[in-house]
C-alpha positions as CSV (number, residue, x, y, z in Angstrom):
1,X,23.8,-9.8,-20.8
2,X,20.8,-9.7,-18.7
3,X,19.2,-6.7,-18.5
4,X,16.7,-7.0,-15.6
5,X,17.9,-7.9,-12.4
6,X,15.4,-10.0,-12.1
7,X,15.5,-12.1,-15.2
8,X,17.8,-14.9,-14.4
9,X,15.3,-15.8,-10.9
10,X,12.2,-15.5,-14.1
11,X,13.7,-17.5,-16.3
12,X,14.7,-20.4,-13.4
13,X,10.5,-20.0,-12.4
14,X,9.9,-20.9,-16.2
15,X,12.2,-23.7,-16.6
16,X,11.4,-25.4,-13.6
17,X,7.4,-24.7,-13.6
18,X,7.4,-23.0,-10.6
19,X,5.1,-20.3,-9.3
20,X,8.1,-20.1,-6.6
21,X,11.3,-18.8,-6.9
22,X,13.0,-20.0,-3.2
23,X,14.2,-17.4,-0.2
24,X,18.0,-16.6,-1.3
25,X,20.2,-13.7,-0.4
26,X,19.9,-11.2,-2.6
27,X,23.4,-10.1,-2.9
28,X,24.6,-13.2,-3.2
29,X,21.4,-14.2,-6.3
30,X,23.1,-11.1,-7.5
31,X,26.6,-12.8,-7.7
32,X,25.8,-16.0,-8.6
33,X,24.9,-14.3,-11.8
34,X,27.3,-11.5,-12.5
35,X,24.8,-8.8,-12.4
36,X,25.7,-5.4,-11.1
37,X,25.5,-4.7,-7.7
38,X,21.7,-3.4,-6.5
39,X,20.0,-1.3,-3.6
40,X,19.1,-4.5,-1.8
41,X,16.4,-2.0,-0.2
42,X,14.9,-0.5,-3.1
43,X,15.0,-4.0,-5.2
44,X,12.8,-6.0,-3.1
45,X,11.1,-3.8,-0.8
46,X,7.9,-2.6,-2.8
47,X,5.0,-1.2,-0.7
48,X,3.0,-0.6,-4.1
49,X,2.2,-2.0,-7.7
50,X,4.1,1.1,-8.7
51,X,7.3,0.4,-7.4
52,X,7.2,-3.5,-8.9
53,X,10.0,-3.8,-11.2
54,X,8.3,-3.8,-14.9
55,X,9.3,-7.6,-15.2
56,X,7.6,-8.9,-12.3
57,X,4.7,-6.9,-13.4
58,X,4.3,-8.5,-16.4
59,X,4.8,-11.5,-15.2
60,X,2.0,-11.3,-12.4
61,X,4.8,-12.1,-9.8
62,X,5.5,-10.4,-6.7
63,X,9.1,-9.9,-4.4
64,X,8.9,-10.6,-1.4
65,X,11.6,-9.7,1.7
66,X,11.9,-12.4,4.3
67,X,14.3,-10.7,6.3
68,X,18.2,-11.6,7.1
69,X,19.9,-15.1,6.5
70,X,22.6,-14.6,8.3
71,X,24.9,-14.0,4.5
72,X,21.6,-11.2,3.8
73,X,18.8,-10.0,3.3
74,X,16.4,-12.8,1.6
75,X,13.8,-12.4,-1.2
76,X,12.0,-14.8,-2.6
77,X,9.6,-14.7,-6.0
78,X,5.8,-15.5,-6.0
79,X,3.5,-15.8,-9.5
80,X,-0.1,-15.4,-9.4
81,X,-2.1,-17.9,-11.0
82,X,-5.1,-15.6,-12.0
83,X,-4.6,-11.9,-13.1
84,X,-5.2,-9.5,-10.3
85,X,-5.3,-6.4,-12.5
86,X,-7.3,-6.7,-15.5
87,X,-6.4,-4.6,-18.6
88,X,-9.6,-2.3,-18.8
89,X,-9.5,-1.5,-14.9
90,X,-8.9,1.8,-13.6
91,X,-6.2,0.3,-11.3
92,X,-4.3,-1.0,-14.7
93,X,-0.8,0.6,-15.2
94,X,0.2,1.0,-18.4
């Protein structure tokens, strides 16, 4: 079972190499792999490192929302390739 709505889009990132995780509707990403039905809102629309899901924090990605497709709202994926937020600076969240 996943356990972060996030995972499976992470896990496709790291199997295909990819910094880039493609514009998709996000309630249909959500079917596509039977996870439980999310705030579309409150899942991909993050104004502050605060409000990143934990996952995507750690894995130095951020969500973006593109807007509607017509079948929904889209998000796409993006992963850094340097570390914004080192570990000793005062903007690091534990």
């Amino acid at each position: 079972m996943k356990t972060n709505v996030f995972q499976p889009a992470v896990e496709w990132m790291k199997e295909n190499k990819s910094n880039l995780f493609p514009p998709v509707s996000f309630q249909d990403y959500l079917k596509k792999n039977e996870l439980p039905i999310a705030n579309t809102a409150a899942s991909i629309s993050v104004d502050s490192i605060e409000k990143l899901n934990p996952l995507l924090r750690f894995e130095q990605t951020m969500v973006f929302r593109l807007g509607d497709s017509g079948t929904g709202t889209q998000f796409a994926l993006f992963r850094l390739q340097l570390q914004l937020i080192r570990p000793h600076s005062p903007f690091h969240l534990s």
